[in-house]
Biopython code that builds the backbone (N, CA, C, O; Angstrom):
import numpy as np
from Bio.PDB.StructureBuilder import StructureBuilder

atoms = [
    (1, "UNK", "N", (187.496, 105.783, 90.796)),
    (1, "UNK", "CA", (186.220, 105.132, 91.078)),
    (1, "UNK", "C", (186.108, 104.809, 92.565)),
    (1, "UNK", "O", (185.149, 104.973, 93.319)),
    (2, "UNK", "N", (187.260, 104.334, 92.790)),
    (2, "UNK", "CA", (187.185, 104.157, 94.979)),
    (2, "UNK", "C", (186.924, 105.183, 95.336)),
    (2, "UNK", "O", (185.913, 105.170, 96.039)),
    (3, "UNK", "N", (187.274, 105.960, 95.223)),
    (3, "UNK", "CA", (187.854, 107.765, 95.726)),
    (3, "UNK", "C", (186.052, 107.951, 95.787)),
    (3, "UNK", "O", (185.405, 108.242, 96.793)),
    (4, "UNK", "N", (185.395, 107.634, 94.110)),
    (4, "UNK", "CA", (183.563, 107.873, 94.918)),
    (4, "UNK", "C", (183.224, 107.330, 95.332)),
    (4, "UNK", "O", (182.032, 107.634, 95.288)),
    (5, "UNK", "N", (183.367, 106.131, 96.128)),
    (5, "UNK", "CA", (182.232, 104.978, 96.541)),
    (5, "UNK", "C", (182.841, 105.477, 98.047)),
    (5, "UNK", "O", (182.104, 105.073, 98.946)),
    (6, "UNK", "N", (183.756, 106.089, 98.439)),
    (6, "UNK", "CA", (184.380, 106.439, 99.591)),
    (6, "UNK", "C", (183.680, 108.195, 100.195)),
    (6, "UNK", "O", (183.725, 108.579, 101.364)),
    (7, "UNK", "N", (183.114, 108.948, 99.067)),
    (7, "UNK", "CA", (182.739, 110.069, 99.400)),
    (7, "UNK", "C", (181.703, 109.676, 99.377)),
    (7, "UNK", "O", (181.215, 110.070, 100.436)),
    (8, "UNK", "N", (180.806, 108.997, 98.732)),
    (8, "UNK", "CA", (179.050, 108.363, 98.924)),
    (8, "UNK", "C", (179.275, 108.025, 99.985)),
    (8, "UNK", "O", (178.676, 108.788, 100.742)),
    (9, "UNK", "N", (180.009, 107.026, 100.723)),
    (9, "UNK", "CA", (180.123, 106.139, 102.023)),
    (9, "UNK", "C", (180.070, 107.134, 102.894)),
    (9, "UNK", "O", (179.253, 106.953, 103.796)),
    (10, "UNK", "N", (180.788, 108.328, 102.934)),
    (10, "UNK", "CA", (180.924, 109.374, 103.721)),
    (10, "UNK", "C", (179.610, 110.617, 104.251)),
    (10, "UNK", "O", (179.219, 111.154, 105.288)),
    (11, "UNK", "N", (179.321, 110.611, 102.894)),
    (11, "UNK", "CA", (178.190, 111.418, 102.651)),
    (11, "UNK", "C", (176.711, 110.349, 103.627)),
    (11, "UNK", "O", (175.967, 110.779, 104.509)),
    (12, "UNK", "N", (176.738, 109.245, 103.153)),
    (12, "UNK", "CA", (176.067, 108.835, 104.268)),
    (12, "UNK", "C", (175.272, 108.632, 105.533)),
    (12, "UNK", "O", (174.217, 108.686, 106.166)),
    (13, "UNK", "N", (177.013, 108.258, 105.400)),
    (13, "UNK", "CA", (177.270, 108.276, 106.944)),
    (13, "UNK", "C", (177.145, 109.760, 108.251)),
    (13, "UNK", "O", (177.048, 109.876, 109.472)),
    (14, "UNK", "N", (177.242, 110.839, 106.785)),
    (14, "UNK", "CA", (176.958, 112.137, 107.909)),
    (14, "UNK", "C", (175.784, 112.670, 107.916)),
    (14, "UNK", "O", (175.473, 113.532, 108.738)),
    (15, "UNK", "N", (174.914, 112.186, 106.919)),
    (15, "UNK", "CA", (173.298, 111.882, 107.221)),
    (15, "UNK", "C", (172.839, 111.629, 107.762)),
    (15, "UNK", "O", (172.067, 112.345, 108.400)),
    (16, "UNK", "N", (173.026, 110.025, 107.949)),
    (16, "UNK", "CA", (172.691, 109.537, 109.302)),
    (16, "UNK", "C", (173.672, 109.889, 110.626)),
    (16, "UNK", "O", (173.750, 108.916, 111.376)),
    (17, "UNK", "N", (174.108, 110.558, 110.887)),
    (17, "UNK", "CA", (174.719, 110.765, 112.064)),
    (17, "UNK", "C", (174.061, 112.365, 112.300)),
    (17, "UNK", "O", (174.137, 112.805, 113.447)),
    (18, "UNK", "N", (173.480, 113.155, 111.335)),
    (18, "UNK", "CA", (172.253, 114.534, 111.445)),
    (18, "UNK", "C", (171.437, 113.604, 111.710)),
    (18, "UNK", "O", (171.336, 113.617, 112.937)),
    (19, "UNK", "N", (170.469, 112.402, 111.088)),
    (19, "UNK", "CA", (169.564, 112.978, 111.897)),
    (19, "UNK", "C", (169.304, 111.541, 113.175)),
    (19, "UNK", "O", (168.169, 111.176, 113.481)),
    (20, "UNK", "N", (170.503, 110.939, 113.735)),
    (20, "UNK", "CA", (170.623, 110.626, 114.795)),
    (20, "UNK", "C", (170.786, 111.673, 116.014)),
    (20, "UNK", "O", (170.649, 111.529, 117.229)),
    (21, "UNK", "N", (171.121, 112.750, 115.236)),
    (21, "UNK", "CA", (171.471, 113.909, 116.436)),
    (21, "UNK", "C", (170.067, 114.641, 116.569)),
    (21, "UNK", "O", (169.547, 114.782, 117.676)),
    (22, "UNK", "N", (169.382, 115.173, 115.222)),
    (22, "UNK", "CA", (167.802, 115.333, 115.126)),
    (22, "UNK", "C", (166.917, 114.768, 116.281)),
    (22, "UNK", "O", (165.988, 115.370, 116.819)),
    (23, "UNK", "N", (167.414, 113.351, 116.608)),
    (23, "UNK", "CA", (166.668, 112.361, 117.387)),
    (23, "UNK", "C", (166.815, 112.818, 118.551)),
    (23, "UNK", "O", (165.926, 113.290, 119.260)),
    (24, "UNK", "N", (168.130, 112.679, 118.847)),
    (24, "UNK", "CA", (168.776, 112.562, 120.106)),
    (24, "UNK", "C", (168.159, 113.844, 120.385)),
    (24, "UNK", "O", (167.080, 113.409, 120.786)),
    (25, "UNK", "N", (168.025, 115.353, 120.484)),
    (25, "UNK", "CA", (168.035, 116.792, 120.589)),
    (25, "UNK", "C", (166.270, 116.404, 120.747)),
    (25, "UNK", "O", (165.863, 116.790, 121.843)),
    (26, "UNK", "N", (165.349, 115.845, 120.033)),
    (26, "UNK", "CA", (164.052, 115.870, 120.168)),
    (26, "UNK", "C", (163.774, 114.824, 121.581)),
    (26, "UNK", "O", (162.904, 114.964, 122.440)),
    (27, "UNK", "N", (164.728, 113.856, 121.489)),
    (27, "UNK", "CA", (164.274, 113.303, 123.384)),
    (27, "UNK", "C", (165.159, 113.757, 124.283)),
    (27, "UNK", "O", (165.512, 113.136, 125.285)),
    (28, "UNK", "N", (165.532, 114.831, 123.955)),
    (28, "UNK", "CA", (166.650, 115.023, 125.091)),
    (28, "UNK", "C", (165.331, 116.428, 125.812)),
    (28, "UNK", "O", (165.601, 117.063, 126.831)),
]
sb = StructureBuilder()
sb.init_structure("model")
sb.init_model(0)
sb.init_chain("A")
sb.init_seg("    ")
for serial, (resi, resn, name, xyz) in enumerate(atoms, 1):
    if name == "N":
        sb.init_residue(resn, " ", resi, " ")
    sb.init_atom(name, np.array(xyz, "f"), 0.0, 1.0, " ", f" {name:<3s}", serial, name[0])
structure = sb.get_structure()
């Protein structure tokens, strides 16, 4: 049960870190 709340956490987190980069690449 940790093992998923640790791959959700992950999964996330690399969502938001696409489309912080999405961002970043459109004001850059």
């Amino acid at each position: 049960m940790r093992q998923l709340v640790f791959v959700f956490c992950v999964t996330v987190w690399v969502d938001e870190a696409d489309y912080l980069i999405d961002v970043a690449d459109s004001l850059a």
